[in-house]
Residue, then its C-alpha position, 0 to 999 in steps of 0.5 A: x500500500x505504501x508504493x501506490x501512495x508513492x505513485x500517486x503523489x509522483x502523478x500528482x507533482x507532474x500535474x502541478x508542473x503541467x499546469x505551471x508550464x502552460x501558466x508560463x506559456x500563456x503568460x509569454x503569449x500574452x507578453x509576446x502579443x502585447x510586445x508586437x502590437x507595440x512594434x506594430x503601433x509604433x512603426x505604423x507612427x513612424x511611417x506616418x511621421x515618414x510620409x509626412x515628412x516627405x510630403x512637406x518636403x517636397x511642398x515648397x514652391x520652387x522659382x521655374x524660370x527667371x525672374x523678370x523685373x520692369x523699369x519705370x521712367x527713372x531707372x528703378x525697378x517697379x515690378x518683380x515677377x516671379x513664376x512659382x511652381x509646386x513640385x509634382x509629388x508636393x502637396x497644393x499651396x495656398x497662395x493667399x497664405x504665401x508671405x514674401x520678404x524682401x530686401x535689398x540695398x535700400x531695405x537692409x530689414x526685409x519688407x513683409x509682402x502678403x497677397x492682396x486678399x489679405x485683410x486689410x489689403x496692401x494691394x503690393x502682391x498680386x497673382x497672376x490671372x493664369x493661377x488660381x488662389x490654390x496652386x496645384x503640383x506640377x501647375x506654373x503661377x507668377x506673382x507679382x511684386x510692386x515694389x514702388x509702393x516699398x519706395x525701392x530704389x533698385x537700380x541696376x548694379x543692386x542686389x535684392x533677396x526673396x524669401x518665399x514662405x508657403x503655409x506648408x514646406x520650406x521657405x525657398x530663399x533667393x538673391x539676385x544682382x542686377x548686371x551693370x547695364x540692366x534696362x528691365x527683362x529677365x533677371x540672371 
């Protein structure tokens, strides 16, 4: 009688370590679960943040030709106008939310332009009648830069930058210097 009460309890003790074998297994299933869909989450947001990225990148306005400038009766540099363009893969720009800050010679501090629908309207940048107030990828708009209401005296032998900042991408930034012998047209 004595051996079979050996057996029974050697039967039993596997049971009991049956049974915490499978509470470890299910715990590391459970563990396991919870750590892949926190690298599922987690890459989920960085191929967001990755898209994201890439679309704002690509969002900003690029200068597509050259610029042109037009001379009034003194000499001085009246107009600015500047053909914009949102790269294919970019994102549409507002052009109403455009800001342009220039300067030159004259205005070391840039000057701020905003669109002429802005409130209250200073009527010194306006888009041109082929554009729409949103610009879309791969479309050319032109804008216009009145600098005679800046009292400019861009002549020609001056230097003057732009920087153009669209609601959404990086600020494109350009600087230009009129040739000696600069009597309006296109600016090199």
């Amino acid at each position: 009688m004595k051996q079979n009460t050996i057996q029974q309890d050697n039967a039993f003790t596997g049971l009991e370590a049956a049974i915490v074998l499978i509470a470890f297994v299910v715990v590391a299933a459970i563990f396991s679960y919870v750590m892949l869909g926190a690298g599922f989450f987690a890459t989920q947001k960085a191929q967001e943040v990755t898209y994201a990225g890439i679309t704002q990148a690509t969002s900003n306005l690029i200068v597509d030709g050259m610029i042109y400038g037009k001379l009034d009766n003194n000499g001085v540099v009246d107009e600015l106008e500047i053909p914009l363009k949102v790269p294919i893969a970019g994102q549409a720009q507002d052009l109403t939310a455009l800001i342009v800050l220039y300067s030159d010679a004259e205005n070391s501090r840039p000057v701020m332009f905003l669109n002429n629908t802005a409130t209250p309207p200073n009527n010194n940048f306006t888009i041109s009648d082929n554009c729409q107030a949103l610009a879309l990828p791969g479309a050319v708009c032109s804008i216009t830069l009145e600098l005679d209401s800046l009292d400019s005296k861009l002549m020609p032998g001056d230097w003057f930058s732009l920087e153009i900042k669209p609601a959404v991408g990086a600020a494109t930034l350009l600087r230009r210097v009129l040739d000696d012998g600069y009597t309006g047209g296109y600016i090199t």
